[in-house]
N, C-alpha and C positions, 0 to 999 in steps of 0.2 A: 362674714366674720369681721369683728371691730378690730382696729390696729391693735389696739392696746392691751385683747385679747391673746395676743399670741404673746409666744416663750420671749422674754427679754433678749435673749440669743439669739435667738431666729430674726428677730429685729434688725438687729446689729447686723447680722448678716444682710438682710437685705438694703439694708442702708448701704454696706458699701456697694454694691452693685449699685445702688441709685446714682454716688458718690461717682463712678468709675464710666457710667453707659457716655455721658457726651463723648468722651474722647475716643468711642469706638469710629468716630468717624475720620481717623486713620486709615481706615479699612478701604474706604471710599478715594480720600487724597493720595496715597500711595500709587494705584494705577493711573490717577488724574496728572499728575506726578511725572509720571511715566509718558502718557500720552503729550503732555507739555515740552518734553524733553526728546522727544522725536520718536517713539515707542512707538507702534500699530496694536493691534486688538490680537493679529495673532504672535506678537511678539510678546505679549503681555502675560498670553495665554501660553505660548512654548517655557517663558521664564518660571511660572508660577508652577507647572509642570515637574520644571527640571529638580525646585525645591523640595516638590514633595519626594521624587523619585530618592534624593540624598537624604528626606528623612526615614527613611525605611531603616540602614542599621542603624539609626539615630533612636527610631523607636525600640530593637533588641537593648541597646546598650542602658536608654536610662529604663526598660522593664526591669534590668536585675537590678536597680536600686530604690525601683518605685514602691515596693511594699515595705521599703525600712524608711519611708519618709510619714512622716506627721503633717497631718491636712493642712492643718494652718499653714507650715513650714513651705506645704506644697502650693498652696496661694499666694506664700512670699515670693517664691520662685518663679512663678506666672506673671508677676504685676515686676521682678526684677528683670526678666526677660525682655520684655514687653516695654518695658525703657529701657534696656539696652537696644531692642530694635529700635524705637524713634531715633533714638541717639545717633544710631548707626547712620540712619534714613540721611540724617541732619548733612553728615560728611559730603553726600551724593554729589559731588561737584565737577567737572573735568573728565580728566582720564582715571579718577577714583570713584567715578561716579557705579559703575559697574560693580567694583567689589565691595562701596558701600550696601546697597541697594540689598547685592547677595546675601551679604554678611547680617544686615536687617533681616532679611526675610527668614535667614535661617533660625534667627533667634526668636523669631515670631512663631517659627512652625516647630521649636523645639517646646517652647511654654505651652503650644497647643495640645502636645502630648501629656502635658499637668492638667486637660480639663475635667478628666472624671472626677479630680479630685473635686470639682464642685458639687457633682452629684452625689458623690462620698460623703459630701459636708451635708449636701441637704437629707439625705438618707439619713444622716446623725441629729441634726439639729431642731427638724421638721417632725413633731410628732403623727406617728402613724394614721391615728382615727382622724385630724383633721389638714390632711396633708393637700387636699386638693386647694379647701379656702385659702390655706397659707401660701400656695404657689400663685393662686390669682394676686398678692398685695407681691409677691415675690415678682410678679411680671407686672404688675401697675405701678406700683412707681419708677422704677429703674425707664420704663417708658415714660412717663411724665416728663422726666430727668431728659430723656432724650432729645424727647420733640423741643423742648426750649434751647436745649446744647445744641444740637444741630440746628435748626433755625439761626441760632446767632454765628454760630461758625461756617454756615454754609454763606450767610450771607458776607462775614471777613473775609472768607476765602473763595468768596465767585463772583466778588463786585469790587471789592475794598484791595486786597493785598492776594492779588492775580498773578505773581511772578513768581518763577523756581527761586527764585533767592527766598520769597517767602512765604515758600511751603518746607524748604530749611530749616528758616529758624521758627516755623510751628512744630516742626517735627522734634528738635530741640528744647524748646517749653513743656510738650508730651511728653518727652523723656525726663525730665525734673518734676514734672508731676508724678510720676510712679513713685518718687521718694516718699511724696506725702502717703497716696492709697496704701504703699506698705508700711508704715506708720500705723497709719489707724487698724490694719490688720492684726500689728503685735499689741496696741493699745487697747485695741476694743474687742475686738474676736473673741470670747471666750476661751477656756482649753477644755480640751474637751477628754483628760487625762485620758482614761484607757480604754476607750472610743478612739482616742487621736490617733494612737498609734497602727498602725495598719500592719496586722501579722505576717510573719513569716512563714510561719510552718504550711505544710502541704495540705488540699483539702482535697476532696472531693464535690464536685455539683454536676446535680444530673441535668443534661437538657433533653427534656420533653418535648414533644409534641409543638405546646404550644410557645417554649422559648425558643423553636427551631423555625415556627413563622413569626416570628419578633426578630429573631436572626434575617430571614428574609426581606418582611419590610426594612430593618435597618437597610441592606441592602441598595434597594429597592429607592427608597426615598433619598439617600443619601447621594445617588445617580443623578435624581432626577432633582433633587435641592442644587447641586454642584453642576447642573448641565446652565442654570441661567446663576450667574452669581454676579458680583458686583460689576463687574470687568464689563458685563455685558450690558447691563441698563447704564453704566455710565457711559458705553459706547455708543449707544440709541441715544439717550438723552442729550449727550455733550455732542459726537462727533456727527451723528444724523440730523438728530432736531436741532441741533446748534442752541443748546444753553446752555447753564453755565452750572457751579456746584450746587448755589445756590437750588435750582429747579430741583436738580436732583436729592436734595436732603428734604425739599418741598414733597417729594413721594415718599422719600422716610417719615415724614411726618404724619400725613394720609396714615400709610403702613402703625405707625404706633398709636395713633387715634383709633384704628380698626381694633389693633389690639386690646387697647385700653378700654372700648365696650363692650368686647368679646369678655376679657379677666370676669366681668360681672352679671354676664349671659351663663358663664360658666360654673357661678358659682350655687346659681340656681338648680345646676343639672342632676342629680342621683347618677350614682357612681354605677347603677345598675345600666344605664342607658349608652355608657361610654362606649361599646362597641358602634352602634348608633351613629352615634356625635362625630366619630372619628371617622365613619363613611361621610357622612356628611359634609363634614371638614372639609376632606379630600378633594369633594363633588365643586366646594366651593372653590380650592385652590385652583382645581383642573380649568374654571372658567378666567381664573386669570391666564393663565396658559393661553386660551382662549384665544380672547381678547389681545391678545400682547404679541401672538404671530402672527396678526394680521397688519403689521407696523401700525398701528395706534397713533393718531394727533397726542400732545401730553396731555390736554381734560382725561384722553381716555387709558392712559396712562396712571394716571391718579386713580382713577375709578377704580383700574384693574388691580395694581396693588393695595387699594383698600381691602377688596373683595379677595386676596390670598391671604391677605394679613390678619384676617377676620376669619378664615378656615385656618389658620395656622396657629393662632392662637388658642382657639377651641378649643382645639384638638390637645395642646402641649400637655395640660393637665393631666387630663386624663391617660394619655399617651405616656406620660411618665412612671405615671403612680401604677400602670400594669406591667412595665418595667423592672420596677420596685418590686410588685408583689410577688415577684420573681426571682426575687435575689434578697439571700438573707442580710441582714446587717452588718452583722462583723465582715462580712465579705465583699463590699459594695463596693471599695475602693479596687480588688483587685479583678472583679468578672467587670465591670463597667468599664476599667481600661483596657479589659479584652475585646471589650465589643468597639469600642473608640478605635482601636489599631484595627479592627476587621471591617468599619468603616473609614477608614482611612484608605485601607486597600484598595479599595471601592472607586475610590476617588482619586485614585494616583494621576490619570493622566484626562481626566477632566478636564481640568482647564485649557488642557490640547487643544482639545476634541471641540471644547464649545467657543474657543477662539478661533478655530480654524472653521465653523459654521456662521462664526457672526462675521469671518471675514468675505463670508459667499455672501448670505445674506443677514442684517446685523438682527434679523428676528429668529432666525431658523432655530438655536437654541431653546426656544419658547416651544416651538413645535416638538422637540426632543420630551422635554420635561413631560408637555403635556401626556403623552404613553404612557410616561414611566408613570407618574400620578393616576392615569384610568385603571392602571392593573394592580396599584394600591388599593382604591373603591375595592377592587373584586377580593383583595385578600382581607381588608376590614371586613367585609360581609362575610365571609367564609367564619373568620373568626366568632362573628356574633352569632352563628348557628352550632360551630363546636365547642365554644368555652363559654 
């Protein structure tokens, strides 16, 4: 499908993702951050723990107001959050350094609770019959966008401006950038009148069969996505292999290069075959798993994250849109951030668990995931014979 084919909103829309993907690598400098600062892998891992554990009433509390907020409104509030943690990050200095840090993080894990509203947005904005093409330009450029952000920022921040003073004041810059990204949100975003608003009143939705093995893999993947997560390839990469952020945004890169050939592998597929693809996927990620518990030199490091990033992408499409065809519209913003808070559950104490394995051995993590991904394959294939 041509860019210029798709809904002028839907455009918009993924422009600012493109707009916003560099600065995700935040995500990365935060525990880098931490480990500079005298942190261990399972300290990083008990902290990141403890946040989620506090957002639990965090998630009852903003539930009773999240069906009276308007999408857009709710992506202001994610990208306000979202610079108020940099900001927060910014302070981390001394004996404030602690409840900086906290206070960041919590602001990061309270915006987190606003992400269905993305899906909400693409459920509204994304037409139905070609929803799949539009998610491939929805995941290719915002990746473009990356690999060059990270490349330049990995190399500022893992060659050039190496000290906690200046990962400060980048944290500080990130957080004056959300001014602009919320800008363009109220400027360009469409409204999307009464679509936007997300109702109140009570409904009913039945879960079937096969939304109860969607419920599962969510499950399921969510374990085993959260058993290797940043904290622990930057522990391999930085404190094992001994390099710097730079190498590490170098597998990000890999990672969005896999991606960005995948978006177009994807686009070729019939939507009839996605049960298929999605085992498939799986099959692929499970070899990075693979590959990556057997502590890996970094060539094979890159290889291995190419090859999850390349199953992971595949899959996303497809993966979504049976999601979607499972939840009506008007509804999207409120069962999508049921299933978000029931993966969340999932994952409360994750980053414990895979801190406290990377602090045995810094690959054991790897080995975790890979399980949890083989019994995925089995419930993909289950699926392609019952539905």
């Amino acid at each position: 499908m041509r860019w210029f084919k798709i809904p002028t909103s839907a455009r918009k829309y993924i422009l600012y993702h493109t707009i916003v993907s560099p600065f995700l690598i935040t995500w990365y400098m935060l525990p880098l951050f931490m480990f500079m600062t005298g942190y261990d892998i399972l300290n990083v891992g008990a902290f990141f723990t403890v946040i989620n554990v506090i957002a639990v009433p965090l998630t009852y509390l903003i539930g009773k107001v999240f069906r009276k907020i308007a999408l857009r409104h709710g992506l202001v509030i994610i990208d306000l959050l979202s610079g108020l943690s940099n900001l927060s990050y910014s302070f981390a200095y001394g004996i404030f350094a602690p409840i900086a840090l906290f206070a960041g993080r919590v602001f990061e894990e309270i915006s987190s609770l606003f992400y269905p509203l993305y899906q909400a947005a693409e459920r509204v904005l994304y037409p139905e019959n070609k929803m799949e093409e539009i998610f491939a330009w929805h995941m290719r450029l915002p990746m473009a966008s990356q690999m060059v952000g990270f490349l330049v920022f990995g190399y500022l921040f893992g060659y050039v401006y190496t000290s906690p003073h200046d990962y400060r004041l980048a944290f500080f810059l990130f957080g004056v950038v959300s001014a602009f990204t919320i800008l363009y949100l109220v400027k360009f975003l469409p409204k999307l009148d009464a679509k936007e608003r997300i109702k109140t009143k009570a409904f009913k939705f039945k879960v079937d069969r096969e939304f109860q093995l969607i419920l599962l893999l969510e499950a399921i993947l969510t374990l085993a996505w959260s058993m290797a997560p940043e904290i622990v390839l930057l522990n391999y990469v930085v404190n094992v292999l001994g390099k710097t952020l730079f190498e590490v945004m170098l597998v990000e890169v890999f990672m969005s290069s896999a991606s960005f050939l995948a978006t177009f592998v994807s686009e070729r597929i019939k939507r009839e075959k996605r049960f298929t693809v999605m085992a498939v996927s799986m099959l692929l990620i499970t070899s990075w798993a693979v590959l990556m518990m057997v502590s890996p030199p970094f060539p094979i490091v890159l290889l291995a994250y190419f090859i999850g990033s390349f199953g992971d992408t595949l899959m996303f499409p497809f993966y979504r849109t049976w999601i979607f065809s499972k939840i009506p519209k008007d509804k999207a913003s409120e069962i999508l951030a049921a299933v978000s808070s029931y993966r969340k559950m999932f994952g409360l104490a994750v980053p414990l668990i895979a801190g406290a394995l990377a602090s045995v051995t810094p690959t054991m993590p790897y080995t975790a995931s890979l399980f949890l991904y083989m019994t995925s394959i089995l419930l993909f294939l289950h699926a392609k014979r019952a539905f």
